[in-house]
N, C-alpha and C positions, 0 to 999 in steps of 0.2 A: 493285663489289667483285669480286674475281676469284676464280675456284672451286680455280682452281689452288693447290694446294700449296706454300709456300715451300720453296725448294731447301735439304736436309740442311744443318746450320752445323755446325761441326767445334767440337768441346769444345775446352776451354784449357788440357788437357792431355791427353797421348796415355794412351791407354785408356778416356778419360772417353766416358761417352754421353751426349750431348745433351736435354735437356729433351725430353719429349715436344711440346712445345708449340712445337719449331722444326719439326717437319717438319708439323704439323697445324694447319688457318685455321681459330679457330674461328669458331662465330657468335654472332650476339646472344645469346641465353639463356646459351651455354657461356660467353662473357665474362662476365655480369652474374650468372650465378647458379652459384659454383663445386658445389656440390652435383650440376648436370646434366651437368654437365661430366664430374664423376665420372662420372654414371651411363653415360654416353653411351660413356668411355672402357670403363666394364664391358662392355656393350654386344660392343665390339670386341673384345675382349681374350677374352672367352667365344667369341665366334666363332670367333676363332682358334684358342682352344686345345679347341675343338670339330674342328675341321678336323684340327688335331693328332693327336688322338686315332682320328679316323675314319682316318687313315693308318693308325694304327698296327695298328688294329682288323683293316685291311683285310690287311695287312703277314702279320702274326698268321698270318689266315684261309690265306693262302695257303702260308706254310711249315706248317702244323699238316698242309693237303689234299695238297701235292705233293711236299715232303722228306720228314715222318715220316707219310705215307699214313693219317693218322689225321683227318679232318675230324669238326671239334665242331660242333653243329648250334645251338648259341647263338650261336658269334661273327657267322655271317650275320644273324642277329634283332637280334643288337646295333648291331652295322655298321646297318643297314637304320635302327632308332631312331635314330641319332646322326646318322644324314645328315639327317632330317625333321629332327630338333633345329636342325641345322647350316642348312638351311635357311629355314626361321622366324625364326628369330634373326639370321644374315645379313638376311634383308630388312628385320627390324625395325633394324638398323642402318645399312643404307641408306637408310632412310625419314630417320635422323637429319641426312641429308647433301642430304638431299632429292634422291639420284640415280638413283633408279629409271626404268629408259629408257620415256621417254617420245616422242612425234610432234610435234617442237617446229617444223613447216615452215610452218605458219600464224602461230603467235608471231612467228616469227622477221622476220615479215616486215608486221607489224603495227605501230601507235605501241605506245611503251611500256606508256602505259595500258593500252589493249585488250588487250596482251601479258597484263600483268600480270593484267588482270581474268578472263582465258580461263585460266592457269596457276592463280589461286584457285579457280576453277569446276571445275576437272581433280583438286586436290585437296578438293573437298567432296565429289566423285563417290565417290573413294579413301575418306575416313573414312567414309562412309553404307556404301561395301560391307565398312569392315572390324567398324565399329560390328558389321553385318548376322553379319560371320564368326565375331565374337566371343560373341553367341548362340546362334548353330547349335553351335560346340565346344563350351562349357558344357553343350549338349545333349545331344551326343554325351559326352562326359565324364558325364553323370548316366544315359546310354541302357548306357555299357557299363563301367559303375561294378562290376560283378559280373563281369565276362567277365578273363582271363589271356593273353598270350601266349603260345602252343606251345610254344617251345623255353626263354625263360629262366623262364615263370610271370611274369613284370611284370605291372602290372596296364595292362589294354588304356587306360584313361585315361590311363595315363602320354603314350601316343602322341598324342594330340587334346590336352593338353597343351602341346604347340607349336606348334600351331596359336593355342591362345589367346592364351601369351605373345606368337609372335609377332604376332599382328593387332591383341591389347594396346599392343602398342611403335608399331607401323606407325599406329594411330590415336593414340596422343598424341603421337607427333613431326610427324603431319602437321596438328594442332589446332594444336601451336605455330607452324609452318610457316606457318598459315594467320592466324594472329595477327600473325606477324614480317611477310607479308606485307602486311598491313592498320595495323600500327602502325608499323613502324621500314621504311619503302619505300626509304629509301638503304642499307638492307643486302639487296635483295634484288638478285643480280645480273642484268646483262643478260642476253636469252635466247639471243642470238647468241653474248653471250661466255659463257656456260652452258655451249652447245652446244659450239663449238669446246676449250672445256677439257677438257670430258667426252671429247671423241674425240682430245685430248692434242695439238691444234694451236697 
């Protein structure tokens, strides 16, 4: 199965947008179970419009500090949260795509099996350390359940927060991950053709 994305299809009439579903492969669970599919596409779609916003934030920050010489000391605190948001969440949705860069030069040059069996091993490492992460934030979220941020008052849990969701996400897409690779092995791609996709060959 190749990782690569099918080439944009053009709607059947001008203006029309294309199914999401022409420019995006999915995978097994997103085929069999439209429910994650959803979820998967929330996923991305918060990312984005995460990303969005941190522009804008930033955008903001800058005319308020250097056109009308008046800099607000929330929109840096805010900017700052929405990047860690932006982050967490980006990787929990890379986790869905299973393409977090990884050192594929042993796989790559391995039989398939052992390929595969090293590529499982790599991700049970992942969910034991995010399992691990998602403890420690909980922790942090109950350690400074009383404490505020300086400039907007949020509450400092809000920020540890994303760490949870995200290491939340990052371990149940890679438990499936680890499932798809153990049950359905003709959907999991080659790692040579992994690689080469990833780097857009």
């Amino acid at each position: 199965m190749s990782m690569q994305s099918p080439k944009p299809v053009e709607g059947t009439r001008d203006g029309q947008v294309p199914d999401l579903d022409s420019y995006i492969e999915r995978d097994h669970y997103e085929r069999k179970f439209r429910a994650y599919g959803w979820l998967v596409d929330a996923e991305r779609f918060v990312a984005g419009g995460l990303l969005l916003v941190v522009f804008a934030v930033i955008i903001f920050q800058i005319f308020t500090r250097y056109v009308l010489s008046m800099p607000l000391p929330w929109s840096e605190e805010v900017a700052r949260l929405l990047v860690v948001w932006l982050t967490f969440v980006g990787a929990g949705f890379v986790s869905s795509r299973n393409a977090h860069i990884g050192v594929d030069i042993l796989a790559v040059y391995l039989p398939r099996r052992l390929a595969t069996a090293s590529q499982i091993f790599a991700m049970l490492v992942v969910a034991a350390a995010a399992a691990y992460m998602v403890i420690a934030a909980i922790s942090l979220m109950m350690l400074t359940g009383s404490l505020t941020m300086t400039a907007t008052s949020l509450p400092m849990p809000l920020l540890y927060g994303a760490v949870l969701v995200g290491y939340l996400m990052i371990l149940g897409h890679t438990v499936l991950n680890i499932v798809r690779y153990l049950r359905h092995p003709s959907e999991v791609p080659d790692v040579a053709e992994k690689a080469a996709a990833m780097e857009g060959l």
